[in-house]
N, C-alpha and C positions, 0 to 999 in steps of 0.2 A: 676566605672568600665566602659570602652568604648567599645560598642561591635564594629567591622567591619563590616560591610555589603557590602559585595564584588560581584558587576553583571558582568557573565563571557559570552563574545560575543565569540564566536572561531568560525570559518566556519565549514560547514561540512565536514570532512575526508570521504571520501570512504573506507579508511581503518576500520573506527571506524563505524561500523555497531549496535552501542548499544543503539544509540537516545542521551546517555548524554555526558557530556563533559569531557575531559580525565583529569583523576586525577593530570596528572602533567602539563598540563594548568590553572588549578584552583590553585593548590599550586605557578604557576610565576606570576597569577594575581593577588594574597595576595598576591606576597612581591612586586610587584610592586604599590601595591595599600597602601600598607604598609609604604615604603621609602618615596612615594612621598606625604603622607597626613601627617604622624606622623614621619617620619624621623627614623623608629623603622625597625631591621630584621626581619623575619617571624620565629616562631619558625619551622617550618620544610622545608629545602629548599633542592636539590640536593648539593649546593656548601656549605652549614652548614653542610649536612652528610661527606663530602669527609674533611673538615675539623676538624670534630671529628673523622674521621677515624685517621686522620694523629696526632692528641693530644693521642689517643688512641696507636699509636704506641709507641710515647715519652714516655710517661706511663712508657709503660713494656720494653723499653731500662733503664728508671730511676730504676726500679726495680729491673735491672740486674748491673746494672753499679755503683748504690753507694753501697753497701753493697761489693763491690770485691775493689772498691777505698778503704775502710776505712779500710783492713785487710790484701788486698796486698799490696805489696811497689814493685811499677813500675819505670821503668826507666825514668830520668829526664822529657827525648824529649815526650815521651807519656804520662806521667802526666799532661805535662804542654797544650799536644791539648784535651788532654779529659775534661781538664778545659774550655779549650774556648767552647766545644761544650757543657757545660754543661750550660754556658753562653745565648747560641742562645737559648737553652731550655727552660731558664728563661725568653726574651724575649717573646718567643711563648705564653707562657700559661702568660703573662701581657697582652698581647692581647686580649685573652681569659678571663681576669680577669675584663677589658673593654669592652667587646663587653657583656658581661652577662649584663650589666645596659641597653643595648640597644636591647635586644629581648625580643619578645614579650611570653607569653606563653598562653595556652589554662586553661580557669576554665570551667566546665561543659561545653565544645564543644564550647565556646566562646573564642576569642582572646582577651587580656588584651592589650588595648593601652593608659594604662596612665604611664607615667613613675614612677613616685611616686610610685606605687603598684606595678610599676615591677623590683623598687631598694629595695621595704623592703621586696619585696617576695626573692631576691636574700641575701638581707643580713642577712633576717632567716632563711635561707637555709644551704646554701653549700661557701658562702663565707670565713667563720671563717676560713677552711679546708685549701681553695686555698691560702689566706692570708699568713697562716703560712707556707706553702709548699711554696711562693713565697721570702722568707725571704733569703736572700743570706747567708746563716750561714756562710760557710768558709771564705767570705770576713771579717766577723765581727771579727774574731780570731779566733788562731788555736784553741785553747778547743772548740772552739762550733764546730768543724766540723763533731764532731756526732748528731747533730740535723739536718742532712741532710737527717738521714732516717727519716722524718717528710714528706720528699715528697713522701713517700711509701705512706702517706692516699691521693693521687692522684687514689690509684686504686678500689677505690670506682666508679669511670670513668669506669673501664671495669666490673664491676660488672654490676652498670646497663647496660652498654650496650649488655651485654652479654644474662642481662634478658631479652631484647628487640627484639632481635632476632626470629625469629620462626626457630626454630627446634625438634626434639625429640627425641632420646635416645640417635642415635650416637653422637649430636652436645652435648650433656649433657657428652657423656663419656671423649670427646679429652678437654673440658671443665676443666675437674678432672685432666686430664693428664695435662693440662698445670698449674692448682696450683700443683698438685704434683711432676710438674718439678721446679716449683717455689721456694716453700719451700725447696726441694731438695737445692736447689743452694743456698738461706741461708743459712742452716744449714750447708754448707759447708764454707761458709765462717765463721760461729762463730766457726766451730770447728778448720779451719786451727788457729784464732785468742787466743784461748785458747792457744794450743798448741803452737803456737810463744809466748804466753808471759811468759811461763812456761820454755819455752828452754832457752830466755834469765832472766828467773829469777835462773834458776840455773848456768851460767855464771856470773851472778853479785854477786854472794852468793861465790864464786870460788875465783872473784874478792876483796870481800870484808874478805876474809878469815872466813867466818862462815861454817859450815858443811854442807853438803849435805842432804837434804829431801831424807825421807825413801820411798820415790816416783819417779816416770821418767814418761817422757813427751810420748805423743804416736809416737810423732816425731824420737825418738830414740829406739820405740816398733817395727816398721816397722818389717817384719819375715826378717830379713838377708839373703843373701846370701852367702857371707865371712866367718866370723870367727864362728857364733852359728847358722849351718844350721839345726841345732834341736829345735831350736828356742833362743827367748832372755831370755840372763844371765844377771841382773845389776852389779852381783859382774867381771863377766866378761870384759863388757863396763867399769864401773869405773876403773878396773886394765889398760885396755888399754889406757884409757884417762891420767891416772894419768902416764903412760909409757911414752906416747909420750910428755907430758910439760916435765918427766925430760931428756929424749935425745935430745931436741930441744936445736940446737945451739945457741949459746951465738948472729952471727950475723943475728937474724931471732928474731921477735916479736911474739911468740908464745900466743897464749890464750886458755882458756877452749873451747870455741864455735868453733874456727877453729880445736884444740882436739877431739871434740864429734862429728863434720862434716867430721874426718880423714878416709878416705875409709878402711884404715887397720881396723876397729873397727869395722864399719860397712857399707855395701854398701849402703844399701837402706835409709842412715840418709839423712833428710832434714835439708838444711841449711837456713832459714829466711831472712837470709843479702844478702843470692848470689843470690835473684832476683834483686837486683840493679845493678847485674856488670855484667849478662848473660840476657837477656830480654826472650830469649827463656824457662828458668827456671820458669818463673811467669806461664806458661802455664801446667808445669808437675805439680806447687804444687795445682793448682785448681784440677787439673783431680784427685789427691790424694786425696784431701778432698771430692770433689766431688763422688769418688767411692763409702767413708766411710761410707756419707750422705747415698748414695741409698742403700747400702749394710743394713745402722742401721735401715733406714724405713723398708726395708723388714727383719729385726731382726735376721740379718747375718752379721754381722759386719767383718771386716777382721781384724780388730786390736779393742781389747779392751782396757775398759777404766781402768787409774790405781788411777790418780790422784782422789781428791776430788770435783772439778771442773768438770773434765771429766765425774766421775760417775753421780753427777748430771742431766750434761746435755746430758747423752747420756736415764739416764729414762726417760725424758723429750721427746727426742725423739723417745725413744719407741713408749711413749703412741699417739704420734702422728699419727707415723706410721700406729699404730693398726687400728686409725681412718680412716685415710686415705686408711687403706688394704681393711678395711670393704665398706666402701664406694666404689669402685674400685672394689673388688667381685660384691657388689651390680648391681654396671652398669653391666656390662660385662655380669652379671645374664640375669637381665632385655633386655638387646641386645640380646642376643643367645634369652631368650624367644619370643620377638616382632619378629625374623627374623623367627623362627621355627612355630610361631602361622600363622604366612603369608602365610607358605607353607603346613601347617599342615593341612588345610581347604580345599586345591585343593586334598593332597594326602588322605583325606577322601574321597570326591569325587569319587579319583578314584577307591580307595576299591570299594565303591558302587557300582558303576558301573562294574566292574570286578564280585562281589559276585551276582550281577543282571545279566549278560550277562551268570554265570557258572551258575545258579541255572536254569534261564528258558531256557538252552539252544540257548544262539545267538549264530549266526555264528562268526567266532572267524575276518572275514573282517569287518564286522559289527560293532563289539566290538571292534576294533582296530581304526575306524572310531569315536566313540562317545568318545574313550580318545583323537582322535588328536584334535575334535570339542572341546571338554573340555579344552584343554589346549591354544586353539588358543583362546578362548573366556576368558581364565585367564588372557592372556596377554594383553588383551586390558580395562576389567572390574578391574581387581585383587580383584574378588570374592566380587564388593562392588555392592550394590540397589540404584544407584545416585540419582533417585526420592525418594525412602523414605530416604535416608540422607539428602536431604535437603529440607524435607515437613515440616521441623517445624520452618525452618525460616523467618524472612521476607520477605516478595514477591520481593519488593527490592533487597538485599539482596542476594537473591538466583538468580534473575535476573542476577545480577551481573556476578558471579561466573557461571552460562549456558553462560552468552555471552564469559567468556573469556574460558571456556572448548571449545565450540564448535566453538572459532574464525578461525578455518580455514574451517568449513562451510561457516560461515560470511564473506570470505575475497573469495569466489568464490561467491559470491552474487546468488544465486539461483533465479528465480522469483517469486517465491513464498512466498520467506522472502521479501520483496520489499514492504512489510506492512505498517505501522503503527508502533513504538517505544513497546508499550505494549502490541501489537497481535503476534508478532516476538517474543519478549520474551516469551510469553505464547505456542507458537508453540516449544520454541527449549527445555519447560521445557515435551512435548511429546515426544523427541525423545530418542529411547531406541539404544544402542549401540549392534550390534550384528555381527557376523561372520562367514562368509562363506570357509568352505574347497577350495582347490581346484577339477576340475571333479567333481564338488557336483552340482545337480540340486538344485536350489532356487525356482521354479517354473516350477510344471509340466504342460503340455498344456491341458486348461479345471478345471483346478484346481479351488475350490472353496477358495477362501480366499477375507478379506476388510482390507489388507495391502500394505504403501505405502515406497516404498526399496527408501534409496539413498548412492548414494556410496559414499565413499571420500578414497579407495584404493582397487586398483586390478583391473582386466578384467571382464567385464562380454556381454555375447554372450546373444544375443534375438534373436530370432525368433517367427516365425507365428507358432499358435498353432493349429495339426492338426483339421480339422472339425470332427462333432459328426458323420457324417455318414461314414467316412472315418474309424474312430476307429470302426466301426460295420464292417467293409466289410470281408468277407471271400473268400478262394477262394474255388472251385469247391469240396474240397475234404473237407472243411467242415473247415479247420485248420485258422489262421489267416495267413492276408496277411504277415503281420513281422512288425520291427518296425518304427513306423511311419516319416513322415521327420524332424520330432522335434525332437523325437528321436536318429536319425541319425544325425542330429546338435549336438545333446549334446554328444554323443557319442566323437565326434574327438575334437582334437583340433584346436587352430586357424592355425596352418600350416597345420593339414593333410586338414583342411575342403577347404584351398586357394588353395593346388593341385587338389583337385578332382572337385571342382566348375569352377577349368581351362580345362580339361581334353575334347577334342572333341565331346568324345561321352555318355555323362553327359548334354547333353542341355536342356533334359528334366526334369530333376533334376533341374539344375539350375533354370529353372525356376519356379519351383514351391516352391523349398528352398527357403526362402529370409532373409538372417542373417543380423544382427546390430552387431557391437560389440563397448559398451559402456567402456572407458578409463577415460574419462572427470571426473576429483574431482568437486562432487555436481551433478552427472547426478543423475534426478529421473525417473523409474521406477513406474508410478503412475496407477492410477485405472480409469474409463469411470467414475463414478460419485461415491462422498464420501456419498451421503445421504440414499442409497438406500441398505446398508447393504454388508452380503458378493455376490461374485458375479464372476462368472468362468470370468477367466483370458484368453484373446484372445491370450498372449505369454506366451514363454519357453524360461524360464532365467536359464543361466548354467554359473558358475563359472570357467572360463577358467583362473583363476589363486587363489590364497587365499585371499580375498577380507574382506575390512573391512565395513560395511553398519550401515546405520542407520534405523529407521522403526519408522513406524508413523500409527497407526490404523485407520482407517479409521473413526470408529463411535466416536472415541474421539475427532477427528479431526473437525469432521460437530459437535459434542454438543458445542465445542469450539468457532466456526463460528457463531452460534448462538446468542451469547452473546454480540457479536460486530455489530455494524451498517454494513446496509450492503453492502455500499460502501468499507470498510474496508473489509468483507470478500471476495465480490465480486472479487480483487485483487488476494486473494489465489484460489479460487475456477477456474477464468480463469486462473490462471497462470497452473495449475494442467491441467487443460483441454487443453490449448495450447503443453503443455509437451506430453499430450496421443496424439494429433492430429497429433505434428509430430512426433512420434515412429510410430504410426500408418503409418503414408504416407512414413517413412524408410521402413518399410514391403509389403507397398502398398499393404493395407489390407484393409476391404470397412468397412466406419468407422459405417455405420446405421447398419450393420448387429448387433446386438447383440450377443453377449457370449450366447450359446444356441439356436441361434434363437430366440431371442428376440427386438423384435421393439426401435424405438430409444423412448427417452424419454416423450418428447414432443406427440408421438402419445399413449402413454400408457395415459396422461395425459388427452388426448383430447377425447379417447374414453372408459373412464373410468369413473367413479364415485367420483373418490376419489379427494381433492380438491387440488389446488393448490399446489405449494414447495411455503415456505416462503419468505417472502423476502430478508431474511437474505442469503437463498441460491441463489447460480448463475446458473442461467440456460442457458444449452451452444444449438449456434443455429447449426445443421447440413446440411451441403448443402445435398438437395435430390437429383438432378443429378448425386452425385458421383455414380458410378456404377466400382467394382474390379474387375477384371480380373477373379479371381475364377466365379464372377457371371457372366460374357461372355461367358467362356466357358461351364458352366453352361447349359445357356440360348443355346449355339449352339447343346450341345449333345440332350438335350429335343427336336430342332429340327430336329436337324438328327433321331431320334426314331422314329418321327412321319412321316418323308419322308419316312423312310425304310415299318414303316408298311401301307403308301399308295401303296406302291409299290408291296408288299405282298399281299394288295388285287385286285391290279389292277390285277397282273398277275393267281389269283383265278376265276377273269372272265372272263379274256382270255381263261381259259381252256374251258371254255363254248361254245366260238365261234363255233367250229364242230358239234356240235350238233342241236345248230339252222341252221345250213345251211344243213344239211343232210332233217331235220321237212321243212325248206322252199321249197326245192326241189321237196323233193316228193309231196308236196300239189302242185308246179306249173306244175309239170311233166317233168322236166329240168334237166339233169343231170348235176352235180356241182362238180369237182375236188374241196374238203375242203380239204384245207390249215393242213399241218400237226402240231399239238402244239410243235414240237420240233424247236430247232435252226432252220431257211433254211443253208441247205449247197452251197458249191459256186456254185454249177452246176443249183441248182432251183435258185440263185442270178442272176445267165447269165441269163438260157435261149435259148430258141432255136428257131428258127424259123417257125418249124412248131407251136411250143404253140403261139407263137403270133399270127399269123393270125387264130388260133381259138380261141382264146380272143376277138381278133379282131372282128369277124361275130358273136361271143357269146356275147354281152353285160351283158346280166344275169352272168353267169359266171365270166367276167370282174369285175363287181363291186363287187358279195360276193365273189371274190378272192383276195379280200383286195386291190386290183389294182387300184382301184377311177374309173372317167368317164372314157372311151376309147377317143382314141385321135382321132378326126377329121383326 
C-alpha cells in the first residue's frame, strides 16, 4: 500500500487569518500530485462531488422512469426518445464504471496508490451491483426487459450519499418523504399493472368463449358517475356489456374491452390500450393509480380490492404503509420536539424572570428591559456555553471551528490578533459573545471593571468620564449639582447630542463634553493595563444603537500572555495599549493621570517595593510632557485663588495706612490730611489748586499722602 505524502506551499491569504492552509488547496494539491505521479483521481475532489451529484440525479430519474416504462404503454414517438435517453444513461454510469479502477480511496487516513488494491478493493465492493445495472437488458430481448428494474439497486448511490450528508431532523424527515413518495409511485405502478392484466384477461376469456370470473378488476370498480351512482353493480355492468356487443352493428368490429370501456356502463372505466392512441391519457391513468397508492399507504383507499391478486397486494401494502405511517409520526414527533425544546429554554427563562421581577418587586421598565436583554442575547447565543461545548475537544480541532465562528472578526484584522498562529487562536477561544440593548450604558464613568469590549455590530458613544471631584460637588443648598457630562452624553442620542454640540451658546459644554462614537467592526474598547486587575474606567460607553460585542477579561487575558514568549505577547499587549492611547487622544484626556488619581505605571514601579512586571508583560512608555487641558485649567484656577487671596490681604493692610499716619503726625507735630480708605472720588482725582500749593510747601504731607516726591 502506497501512502502519498503531499507538501502544500500556498501564499498567504489575508483572507485566511488561521495560520493553516485551506482545505480545498490541500484537496487540488492531492489531485494534482496525484495525476501527475500515479496517474490516479483523488478520492475527494470538487469536480468528483458535482459528478456524483449529477449520477445521483440519474439514479432517481431511473427510479422513476423504468418501473412507469414497463406498466404504461406510451406513444410510439415518446417511447422511442426515452429509449435513447436511457442510452446516454448507460453511457454515463460506463464511465463511472471506469473511472472507479482509477480512484484512489483513503484506509485509516491514508491514500491508497496502488492500482492492484484499488481494482480488488473495487471489485469486492460494489462492482457486481454496477455490472448488472450496466447490462443493457431490453436490447438482449423483449422477455428480459423486466430485468431493467435491476438498475433500481443503483440506489444504494443515494443511500449513502444521503448518509454523508450533515444534517438533523428536518433533513432526516424530507429524507422519509422522498422514499415515501418513492414507493408511492411503485406501488402505483404494480397496481395500474395488475389491473391492466386482469381487464385484459377478462376480454380474452370473452374472446375465447369461457365464462366470466366471479371477480372484476378495480379498473371497472372505479365509484361511477353514470349508470350505478350508488355505487358498483357487476350484475349491472355485465347486463350492459353483454347489451352493447348484441346491438353492435354488423359494419363496426365490436369487442368485450371497447364494451367494458363503453361510457354508457360506466364513466369512470379505464381503458389500458387508449394510452397508445391519446398520449394525454397516459398521464390521467398514473394520477389514478397514483391516488390509490397514497390513499392505501395511509389505509383509505378509494377503491377496494376484489380480485385475488388485488387482495394480496393491497395487504402487502398496508403493512408497508403502517411502516412507513409509524416512522413519519416518528419524525414529525421528533421535529415539533427539537423545534419546541429550542424555544422551550428561552420561554423558561422568561418565566423566571417574570416570577423574579413579580416576587421582589422590580419596576415593571426594568423587568421589560431584562426580557428585551434576554432575547437579544437568544439571538445571537441560542441559549448555547461555546467554551464548554467545545472544551472537550481537540485543541486543534476546536481551533478550527473558533477561526471560522469568529472569521468576520478575522477578516477586520484587529491588531491585536496580528500574533502568532497559536496565540490567535488561543485569544479567540477567550472570547465570550454578548449584547447590548439600545440607550443601555455598557460603562458607567469611574466604574470598576477588568473587561475588554469589542464590537463587530451597532454604535457605540464614548466619552470622558466625569472626574471624582466633580461627582462630589454640591451646590450651595447642599443638593447635587445634577447629572454629570457623561451622563448627559449618554442621555441623547447621536442627533440630539450633534444639535446641541452645534448650538451657540453651548461652547462651554462643548468643550468640556468630548464624545467618540465608535461604528468600525472590530473597534476595541480596551483597558490602561491588563496585569494589574480591575480598575476604574476613564470612559462612558453608551449604546447608541443595539450592539452585538465580544468581551475578553482582562485577568484571563494576561495568565494567557504568560505562557507565550514575550515577543509573542508583547504584540497584544502594545497593540491594546496603542488602541487606549488613541481613544484616549479622541477624548483628549491626559493619559498619566490614572483612574482615581493614580500615577502611571512605571512610577508605582519605581517607587515601590514590589518587583518588576515580567517579561512576558509589555510595559507601555508614557510621554511625561503630555499635560490635558482639564489639568491647564486646573493649574490656572489654583492660580487665580492665590492672586485673589494676595489681593484680599493686600487690601487688609491697606486699611492700616490711617492709622500709621495719624501715630506719625502727632509724634512729628505736623498735621496730615490721611487719605480716606474708601474709593477717591473724581473731585479728590482733579484736585484743586489751592491743595496743591499746600502739598507743594508741605512736603511731609506730600509724601504720606501717597503723592511720592513733590516735583522740583
Amino acid at each position: 500500500m502506497g501512502l502519498l505524502t503531499v507538501k502544500v506551499r500556498m501564499p498567504w491569504s489575508p483572507r485566511d487569518r488561521t495560520g493553516a492552509v485551506p482545505e480545498r488547496d490541500a484537496d487540488a494539491e492531492i489531485a494534482r500530485n496525484l495525476w501527475r505521479n500515479y496517474r490516479l483521481l483523488p478520492p475527494n475532489s470538487p469536480r468528483k462531488n458535482v459528478f456524483d451529484w449529477f449520477l445521483l440525479l440519474l439514479v432517481v430519474f431511473n427510479s422513476l422512469e423504468i418501473p412507469f416504462l414497463l406498466v404504461f404503454d406510451l406513444p410510439p414517438e415518446a417511447e422511442r426518445g426515452m429509449k435513447n435517453f436511457d442510452i446516454f444513461i448507460d453511457c454515463v454510469f460506463g464511465l463511472d464504471f471506469l473511472r472507479n479502477f482509477v480512484t484512489s480511496y483513503y484506509v485509516d487516513e491514508q491514500i491508497v496508490t496502488s492500482r492492484k488494491q484499488i481494482a480488488m478493493h473495487y471489485i469486492t465492493t460494489w462492482m457486481s451491483i454496477d455490472l448488472i445495472a450496466l447490462i443493457p437488458w431490453d436490447l438482449i430481448g423483449e422477455g428480459f426487459s423486466f430485468l431493467r428494474v435491476l438498475r433500481l439497486l443503483r440506489l444504494r448511490r443515494v443511500v449513502l450519499k444521503i448518509d454523508s450528508l450533515k444534517g438533523g431532523v428536518v433533513l432526516r424527515f424530507f429524507v422519509l418523504i422522498f422514499w415515501w413518495f418513492l414507493i408511492a409511485h411503485w406501488f402505483a405502478c404494480i397496481w395500474w399493472y395488475i389491473g391492466k392484466v386482469e381487464y385484459l384477461d377478462a376480454a380474452q376469456r370473452w374472446t375465447d368463449g369461457l365464462p366470466s370470473k366471479n371477480e372484476t378488476t378495480w379498473m371497472v370498480r372505479i365509484p361511477p358517475t353514470g349508470t350505478a351512482a350508488s355505487g358498483f353493480s357487476v350484475v349491472a355492468f355485465d347486463e350492459c356489456v353483454d347489451s352493447c356487443l348484441a346491438q353492435c352493428p354488423p359494419s363496426l368490429t365490436c369487442t368485450k374491452v371497447s364494451c367494458m370501456a363503453n361510457s354508457t356502463c360506466d364513466d369512470n372505466n379505464l381503458d389500458p390500450t387508449l394510452s397508445t392512441r391519446m398520449p394525454d391519457e397516459v398521464l390521467n391513468q398514473w394520477l389514478t393509480s397514483f391516488y390509490w397508492a397514497l390513499t392505501m399507504l395511509m389505509k383509505m383507499p378509494n377503491v377496494g380490492p376484489d380480485t385475488s391478486i388485488e387482495k394480496g397486494f393491497s395487504c402487502f401494502t398496508v403493512i408497508v404503509g403502517a411502516i412507513f405511517f409509524a416512522l413519519l409520526l416518528g419524525q414529525v414527533t421528533t421535529l415539533i420536539m427539537v423545534t419546541a425544546k429550542a424555544g422551550s429554554q428561552l420561554r423558561e427563562q422568561l418565566v423566571t424572570i417574570s416570577t423574579f421581577a413579580a416576587s421582589r418587586r422590580v419596576p415593571a421598565n426594568l423587568s421589560a428591559k431584562l426580557r428585551r436583554h434576554l432575547n437579544a442575547e437568544w439571538q445571537v447565543t441560542k441559549g448555547m456555553d461555546m467554551q464548554g461545548l467545545l472544551a472537550d475537544f481537540p485543541t486543534q480541532l476546536k481551533g478550527d471551528v473558533l477561526s471560522a465562528v469568529f472569521s468576520n472578526l478575522l477578516e477586520c484584522n484587529p491588531t491585536f490578533l496580528r500574533c502568532s498562529y497559536q496565540l490567535r487562536r488561543s485569544i479567540l477561544a477567550l472570547l465570550k459573545p454578548s449584547v447590548a440593548l439600545k440607550k443601555q450604558t455598557i460603562i458607567a464613568g469611574r466604574q470598576f471593571g477588568a473587561t475588554i469590549y469589542i464590537l463587530m455590530k451597532g454604535s457605540l458613544q464614548v466619552s470622558q468620564a466625569p472626574s471624582a471631584e466633580g461627582d462630589s460637588r454640591t451646590t450651595e443648598g447642599g443638593s447635587p449639582e445634577g447629572p454629570s457630562m457623561a451622563r448627559r452624553a449618554a442621555s441623547m442620542g447621536a442627533k440630539d447630542l450633534k444639535k446641541q454640540l452645534t448650538r451657540a451658546n453651548t461652547k462651554g459644554f462643548k468643550d468640556k463634553l468630548k464624545v467618540r462614537m465608535l461604528e468600525r467592526q472590530g473597534a476595541v474598547i480596551p483597558l490602561d493595563t491588563i496585569f494589574e486587575g480591575a480598575r476604574t474606567s476613564p470612559f462612558s460607553v453608551f449604546a447608541v444603537s443595539q450592539c452585538n460585542l465580544l468581551l475578553i477579561e482582562a485577568n484571563d487575558l494576561a495568565r494567557l500572555l504568560e505562557r507565550y514568549p514575550a515577543d509573542d505577547a508583547n504584540i497584544v499587549t502594545l497593540a491594546l495599549d496603542a488602541e487606549y492611547k488613541g481613544l484616549v487622544e479622541s477624548l483628549k484626556m491626559n493619559r498619566d493621570s490614572r483612574p482615581g488619581g493614580e500615577s502611571s505605571r512605571e512610577s508605582r514601579a519605581a517607587g515601590s517595593e514590589e518587583p518588576a512586571p515580567s517579561a512576558n508583560k509589555a510595559v507601555r512608555s508614557t510621554p511625561k510632557d503630555e499635560v490635558s487641558l482639564t489639568e491647564k485649567i486646573s493649574t490656572m484656577e489654583e492660580n487665580a485663588r492665590t492672586l485673589i487671596d494676595s489681593v484680599v490681604a493686600l487690601q487688609v493692610e491697606t486699611a492700616k495706612v490711617p492709622h500709621v499716619l495719624r501715630a506719625l503726625s502727632a509724634r512729628l507735630g505736623v498735621e496730615v490730611d490721611a487719605p480716606s480708605s474708601g474709593p477717591p472720588s473724581p473731585g479728590s482725582l482733579a484736585g484743586s489748586d489751592a491743595s496743591k500749593k499746600k502739598d507743594a510747601g508741605n512736603p511731609v504731607a506730600g509724601f504720606f499722602g501717597l503723592g511720592g516726591q513733590p516735583e522740583d
